[in-house]
Backbone bond lengths (Angstrom), bond angles and torsions (degrees), N, CA, C in turn:
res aa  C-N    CA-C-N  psi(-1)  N-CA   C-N-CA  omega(-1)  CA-C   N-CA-C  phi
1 X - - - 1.465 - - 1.529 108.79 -
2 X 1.579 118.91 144.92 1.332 115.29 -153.40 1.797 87.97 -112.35
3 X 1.155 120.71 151.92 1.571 134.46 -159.76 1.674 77.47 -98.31
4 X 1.397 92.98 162.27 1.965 122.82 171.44 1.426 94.37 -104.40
5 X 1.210 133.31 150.19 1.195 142.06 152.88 1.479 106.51 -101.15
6 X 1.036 124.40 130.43 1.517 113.24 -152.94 1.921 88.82 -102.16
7 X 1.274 107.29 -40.45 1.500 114.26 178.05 1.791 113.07 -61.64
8 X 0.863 98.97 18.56 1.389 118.46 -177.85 1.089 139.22 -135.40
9 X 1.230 95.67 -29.11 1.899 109.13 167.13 1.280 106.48 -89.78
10 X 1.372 105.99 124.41 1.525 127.14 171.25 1.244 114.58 -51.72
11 X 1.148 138.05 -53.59 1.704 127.26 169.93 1.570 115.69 -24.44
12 X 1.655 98.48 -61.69 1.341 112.16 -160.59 1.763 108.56 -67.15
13 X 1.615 92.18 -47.12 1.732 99.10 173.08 1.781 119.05 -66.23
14 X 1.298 111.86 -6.65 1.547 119.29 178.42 1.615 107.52 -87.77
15 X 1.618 106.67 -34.42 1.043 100.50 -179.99 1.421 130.87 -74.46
16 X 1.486 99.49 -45.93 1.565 124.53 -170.02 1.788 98.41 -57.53
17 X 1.102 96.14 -22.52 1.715 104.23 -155.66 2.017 88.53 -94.35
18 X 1.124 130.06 -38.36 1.330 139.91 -170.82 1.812 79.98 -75.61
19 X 1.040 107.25 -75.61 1.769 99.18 -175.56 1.562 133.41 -22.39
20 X 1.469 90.62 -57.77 1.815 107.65 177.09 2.159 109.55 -79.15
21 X 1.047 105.56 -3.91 1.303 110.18 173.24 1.582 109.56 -78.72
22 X 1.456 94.92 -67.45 1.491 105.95 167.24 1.511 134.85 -42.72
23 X 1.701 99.73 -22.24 1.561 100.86 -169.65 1.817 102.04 -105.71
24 X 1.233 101.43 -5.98 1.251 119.14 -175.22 1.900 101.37 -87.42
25 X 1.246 113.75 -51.58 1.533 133.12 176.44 2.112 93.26 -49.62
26 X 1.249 96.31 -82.10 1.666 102.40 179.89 1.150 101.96 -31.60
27 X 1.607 156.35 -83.46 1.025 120.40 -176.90 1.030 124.81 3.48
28 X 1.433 149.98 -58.74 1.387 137.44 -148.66 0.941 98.35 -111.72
29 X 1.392 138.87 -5.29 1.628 121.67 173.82 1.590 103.31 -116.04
30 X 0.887 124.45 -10.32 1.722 134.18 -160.94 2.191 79.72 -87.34
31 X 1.380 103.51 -93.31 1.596 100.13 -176.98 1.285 100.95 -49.72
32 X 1.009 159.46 -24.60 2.064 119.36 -175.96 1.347 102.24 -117.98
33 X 1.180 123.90 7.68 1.376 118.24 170.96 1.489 134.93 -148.49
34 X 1.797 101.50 11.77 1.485 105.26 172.36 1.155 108.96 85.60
35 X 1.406 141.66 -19.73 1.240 131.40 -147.89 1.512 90.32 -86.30
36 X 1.760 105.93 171.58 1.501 112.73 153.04 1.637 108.61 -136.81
37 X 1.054 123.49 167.16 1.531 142.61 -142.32 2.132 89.13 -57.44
38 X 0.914 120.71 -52.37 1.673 131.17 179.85 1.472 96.23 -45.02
39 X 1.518 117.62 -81.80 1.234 119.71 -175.33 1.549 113.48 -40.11
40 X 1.462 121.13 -66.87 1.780 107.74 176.71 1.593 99.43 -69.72
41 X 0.962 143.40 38.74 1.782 120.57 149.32 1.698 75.14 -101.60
42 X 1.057 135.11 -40.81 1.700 120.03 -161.00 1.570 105.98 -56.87
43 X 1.429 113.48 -64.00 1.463 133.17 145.77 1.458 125.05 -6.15
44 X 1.308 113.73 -64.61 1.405 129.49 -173.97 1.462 97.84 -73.03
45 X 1.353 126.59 -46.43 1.510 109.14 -162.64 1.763 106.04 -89.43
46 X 1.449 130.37 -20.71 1.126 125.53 -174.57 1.401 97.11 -78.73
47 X 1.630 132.62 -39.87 1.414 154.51 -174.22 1.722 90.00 -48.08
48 X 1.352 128.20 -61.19 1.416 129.70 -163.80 1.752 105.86 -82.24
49 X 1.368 123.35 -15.48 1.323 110.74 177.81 1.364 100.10 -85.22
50 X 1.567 96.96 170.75 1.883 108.04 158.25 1.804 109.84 -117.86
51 X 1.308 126.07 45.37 1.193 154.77 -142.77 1.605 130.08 -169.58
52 X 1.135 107.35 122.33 1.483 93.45 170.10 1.616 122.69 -76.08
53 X 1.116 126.46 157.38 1.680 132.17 155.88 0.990 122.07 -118.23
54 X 1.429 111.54 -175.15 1.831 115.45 -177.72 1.504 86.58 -106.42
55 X 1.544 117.75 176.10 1.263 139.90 -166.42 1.672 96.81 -84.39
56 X 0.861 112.62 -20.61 2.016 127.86 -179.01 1.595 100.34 -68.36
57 X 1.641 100.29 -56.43 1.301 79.02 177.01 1.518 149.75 -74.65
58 X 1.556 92.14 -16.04 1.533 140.02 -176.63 2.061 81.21 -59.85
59 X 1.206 107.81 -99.29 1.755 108.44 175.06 1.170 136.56 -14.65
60 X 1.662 97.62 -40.15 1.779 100.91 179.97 1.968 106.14 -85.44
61 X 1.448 90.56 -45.11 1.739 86.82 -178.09 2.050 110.99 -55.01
62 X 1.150 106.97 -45.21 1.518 111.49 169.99 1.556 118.87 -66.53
63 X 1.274 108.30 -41.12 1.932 94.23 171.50 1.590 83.66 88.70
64 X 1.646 121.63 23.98 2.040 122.74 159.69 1.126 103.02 -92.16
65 X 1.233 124.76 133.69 1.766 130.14 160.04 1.476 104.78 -54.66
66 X 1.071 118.30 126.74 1.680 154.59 173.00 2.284 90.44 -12.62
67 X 1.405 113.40 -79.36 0.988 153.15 -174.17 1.858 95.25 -41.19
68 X 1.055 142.11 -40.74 1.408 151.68 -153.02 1.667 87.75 -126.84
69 X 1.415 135.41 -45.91 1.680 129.03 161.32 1.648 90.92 -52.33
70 X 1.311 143.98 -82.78 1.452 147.98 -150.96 1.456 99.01 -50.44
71 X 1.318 125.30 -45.63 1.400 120.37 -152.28 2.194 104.47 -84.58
72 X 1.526 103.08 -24.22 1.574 133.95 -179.73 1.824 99.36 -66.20
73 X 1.485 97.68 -57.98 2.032 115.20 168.02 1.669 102.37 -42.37
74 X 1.284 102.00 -74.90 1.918 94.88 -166.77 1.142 111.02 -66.41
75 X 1.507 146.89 -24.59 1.138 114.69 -147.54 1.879 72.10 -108.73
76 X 1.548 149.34 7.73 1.230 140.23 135.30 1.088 129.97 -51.35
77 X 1.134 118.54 -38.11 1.784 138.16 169.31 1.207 93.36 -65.62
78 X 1.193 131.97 -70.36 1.569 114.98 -158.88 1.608 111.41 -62.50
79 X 1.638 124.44 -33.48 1.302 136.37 155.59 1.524 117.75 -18.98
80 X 1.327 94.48 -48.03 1.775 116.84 -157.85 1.751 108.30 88.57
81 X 1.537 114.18 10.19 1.947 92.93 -153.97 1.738 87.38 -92.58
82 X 1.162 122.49 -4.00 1.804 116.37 153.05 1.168 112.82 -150.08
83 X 1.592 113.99 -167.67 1.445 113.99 -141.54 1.720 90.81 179.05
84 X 1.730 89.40 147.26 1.656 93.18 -170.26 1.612 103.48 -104.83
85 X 1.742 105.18 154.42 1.207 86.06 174.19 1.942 94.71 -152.07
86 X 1.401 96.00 177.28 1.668 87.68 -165.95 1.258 112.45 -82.27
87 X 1.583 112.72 145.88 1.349 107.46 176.92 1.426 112.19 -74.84
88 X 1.627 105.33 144.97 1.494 119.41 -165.75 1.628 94.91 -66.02
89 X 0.899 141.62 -58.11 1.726 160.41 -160.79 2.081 100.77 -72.23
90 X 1.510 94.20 -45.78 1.325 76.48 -173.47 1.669 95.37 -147.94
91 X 1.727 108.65 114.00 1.449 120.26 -178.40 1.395 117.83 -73.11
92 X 1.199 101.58 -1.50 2.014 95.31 174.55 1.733 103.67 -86.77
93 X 1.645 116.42 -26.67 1.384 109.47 -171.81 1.184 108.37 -93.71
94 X 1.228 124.69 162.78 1.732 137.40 -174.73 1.491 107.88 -92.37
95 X 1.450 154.78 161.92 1.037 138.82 126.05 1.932 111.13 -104.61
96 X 1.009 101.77 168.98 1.530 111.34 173.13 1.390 117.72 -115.14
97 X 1.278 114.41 119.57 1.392 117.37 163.28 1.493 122.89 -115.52
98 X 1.152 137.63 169.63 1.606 147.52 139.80 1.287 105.43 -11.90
99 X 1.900 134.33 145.22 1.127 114.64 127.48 1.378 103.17 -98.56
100 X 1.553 112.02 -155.26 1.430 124.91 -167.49 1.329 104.57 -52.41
101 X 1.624 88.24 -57.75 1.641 97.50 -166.05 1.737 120.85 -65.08
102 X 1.664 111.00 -12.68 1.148 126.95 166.46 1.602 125.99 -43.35
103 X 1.972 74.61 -66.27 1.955 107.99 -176.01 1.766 96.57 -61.63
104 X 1.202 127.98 -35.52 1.874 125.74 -176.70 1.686 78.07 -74.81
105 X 1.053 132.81 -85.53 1.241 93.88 -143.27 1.434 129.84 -70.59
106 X 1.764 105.09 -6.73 1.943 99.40 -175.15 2.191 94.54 -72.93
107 X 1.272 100.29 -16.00 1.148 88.91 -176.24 1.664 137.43 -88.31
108 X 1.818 91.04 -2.71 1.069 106.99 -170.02 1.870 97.61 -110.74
109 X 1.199 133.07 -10.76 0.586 148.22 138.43 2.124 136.14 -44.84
110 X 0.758 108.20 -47.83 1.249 135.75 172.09 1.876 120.81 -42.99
111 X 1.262 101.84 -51.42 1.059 125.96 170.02 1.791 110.14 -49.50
112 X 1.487 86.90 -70.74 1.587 95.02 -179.04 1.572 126.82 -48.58
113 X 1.573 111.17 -32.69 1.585 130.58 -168.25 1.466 87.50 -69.65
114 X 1.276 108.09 -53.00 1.829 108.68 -165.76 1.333 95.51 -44.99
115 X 1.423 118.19 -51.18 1.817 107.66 -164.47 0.901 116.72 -70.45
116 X 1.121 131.02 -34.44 1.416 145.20 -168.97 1.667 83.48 -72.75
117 X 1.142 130.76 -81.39 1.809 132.72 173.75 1.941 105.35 -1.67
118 X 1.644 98.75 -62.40 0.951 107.05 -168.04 1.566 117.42 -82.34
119 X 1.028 107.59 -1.85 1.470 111.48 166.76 1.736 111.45 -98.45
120 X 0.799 138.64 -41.10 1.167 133.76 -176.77 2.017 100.10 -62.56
121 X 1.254 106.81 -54.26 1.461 110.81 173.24 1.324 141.40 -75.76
122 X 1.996 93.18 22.63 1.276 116.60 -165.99 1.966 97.70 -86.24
123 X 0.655 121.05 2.07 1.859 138.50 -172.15 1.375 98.76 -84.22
124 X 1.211 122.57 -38.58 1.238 120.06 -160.71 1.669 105.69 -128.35
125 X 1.719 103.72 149.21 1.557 117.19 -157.30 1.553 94.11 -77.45
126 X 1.201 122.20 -179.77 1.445 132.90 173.17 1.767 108.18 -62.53
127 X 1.015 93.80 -86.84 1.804 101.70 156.96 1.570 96.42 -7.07
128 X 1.674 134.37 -73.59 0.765 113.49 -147.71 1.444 117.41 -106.97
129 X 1.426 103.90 19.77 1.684 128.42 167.45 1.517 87.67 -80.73
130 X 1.238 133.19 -64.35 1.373 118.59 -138.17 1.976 102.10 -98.30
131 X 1.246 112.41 -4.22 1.400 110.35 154.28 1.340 111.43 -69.73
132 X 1.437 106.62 -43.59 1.431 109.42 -161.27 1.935 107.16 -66.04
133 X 0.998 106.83 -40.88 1.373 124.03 -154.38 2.316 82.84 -73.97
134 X 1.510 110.45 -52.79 1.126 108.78 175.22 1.845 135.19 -65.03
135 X 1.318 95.69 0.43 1.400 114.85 174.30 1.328 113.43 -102.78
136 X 1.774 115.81 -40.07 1.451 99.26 130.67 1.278 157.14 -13.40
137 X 1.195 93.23 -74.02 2.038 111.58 168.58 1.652 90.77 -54.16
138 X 1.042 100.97 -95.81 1.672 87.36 -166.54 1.473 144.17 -19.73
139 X 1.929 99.46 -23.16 1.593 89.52 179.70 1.230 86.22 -80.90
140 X 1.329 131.38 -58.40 1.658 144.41 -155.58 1.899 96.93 -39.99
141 X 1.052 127.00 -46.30 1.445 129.47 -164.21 1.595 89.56 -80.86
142 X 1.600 138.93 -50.43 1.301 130.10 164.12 1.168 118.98 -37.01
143 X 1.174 123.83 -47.26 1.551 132.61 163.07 1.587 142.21 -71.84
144 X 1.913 97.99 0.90 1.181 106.37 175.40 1.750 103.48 51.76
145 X 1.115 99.22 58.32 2.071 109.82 161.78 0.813 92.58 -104.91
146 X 1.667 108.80 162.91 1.260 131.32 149.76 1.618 139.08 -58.39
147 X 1.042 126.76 80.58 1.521 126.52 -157.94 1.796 114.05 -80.36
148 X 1.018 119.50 -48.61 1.087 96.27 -176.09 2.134 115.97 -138.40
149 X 0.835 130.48 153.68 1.733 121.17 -179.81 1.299 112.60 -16.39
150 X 1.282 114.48 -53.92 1.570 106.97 -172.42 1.648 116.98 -71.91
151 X 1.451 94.84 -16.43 1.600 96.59 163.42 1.566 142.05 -75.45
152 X 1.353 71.35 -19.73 1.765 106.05 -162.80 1.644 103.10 -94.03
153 X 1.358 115.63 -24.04 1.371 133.77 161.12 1.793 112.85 -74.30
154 X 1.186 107.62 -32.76 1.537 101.07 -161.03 2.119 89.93 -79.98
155 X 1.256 99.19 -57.81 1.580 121.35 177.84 1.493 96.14 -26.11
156 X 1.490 121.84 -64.98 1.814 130.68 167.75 0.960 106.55 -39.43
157 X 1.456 144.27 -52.27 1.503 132.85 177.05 1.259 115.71 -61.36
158 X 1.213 120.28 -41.04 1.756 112.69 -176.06 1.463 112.90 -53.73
159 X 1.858 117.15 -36.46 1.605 101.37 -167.46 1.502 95.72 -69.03
């Protein structure tokens, strides 16, 4: 029987490495703003539309189980930093958007992630940001992700 090298398998190294990014990112929203990693993916994806969504879509575009998106929703609502509202197409479903105080902080926020972005990817040359970032795309499109707004828009039309 042939051993796994676990430091070697890309799953495991995609993950571990997606993990410590994330916990590294929280820093800056966890101390000055309470949040935890669920709540800013809720944040982050309503922050990048000009649109509301449902919490469904919020889960699928992030790759969060439904249940940990729902629990990220209420304790935002009670925040005030979003707020539900009816879908134009269909009045039985809710969508979620930003409020004010939402949009100040994904926006005030924003700034900081970039640096932090750019510090973690400070290891590596330009050249090897933009391979890296393009070797990306490629698994993500193997995997049928969502890559970019207009994707992430079309994906919103299907529900």
């Amino acid at each position: 029987m042939s051993k796994l090298d676990l430091f070697k398998f890309v799953p495991f190294r995609l993950n571990r490495l997606a993990a410590e990014v994330s916990a590294e990112l929280a820093s800056e929203y966890r101390e000055r703003y309470g949040l935890d990693i669920p709540e800013w993916r809720v944040l982050a994806t309503l922050g990048f539309r000009d649109d509301a969504c449902t919490a469904q879509y919020i889960a699928d575009c992030t790759r969060t189980h439904k249940s940990t998106i729902s629990r990220a929703v209420a304790h935002l609502l009670e925040q005030q930093l979003i707020e539900r509202v009816e879908n134009k197409d269909d009045r039985r479903e809710l969508a979620l958007q930003l409020t004010g105080k939402g949009r100040a902080l994904y926006e005030e926020l924003i700034p900081r992630l970039l640096l932090k972005e750019q510090d973690i990817l400070s290891c590596l040359t330009a050249v090897e940001r933009r391979d890296f970032a393009n070797a990306l795309g490629k698994i993500e499109r193997q995997l049928d992700l969502v890559q970019t707004v207009k994707d992430a828009r079309a994906k919103k039309d299907a529900y």
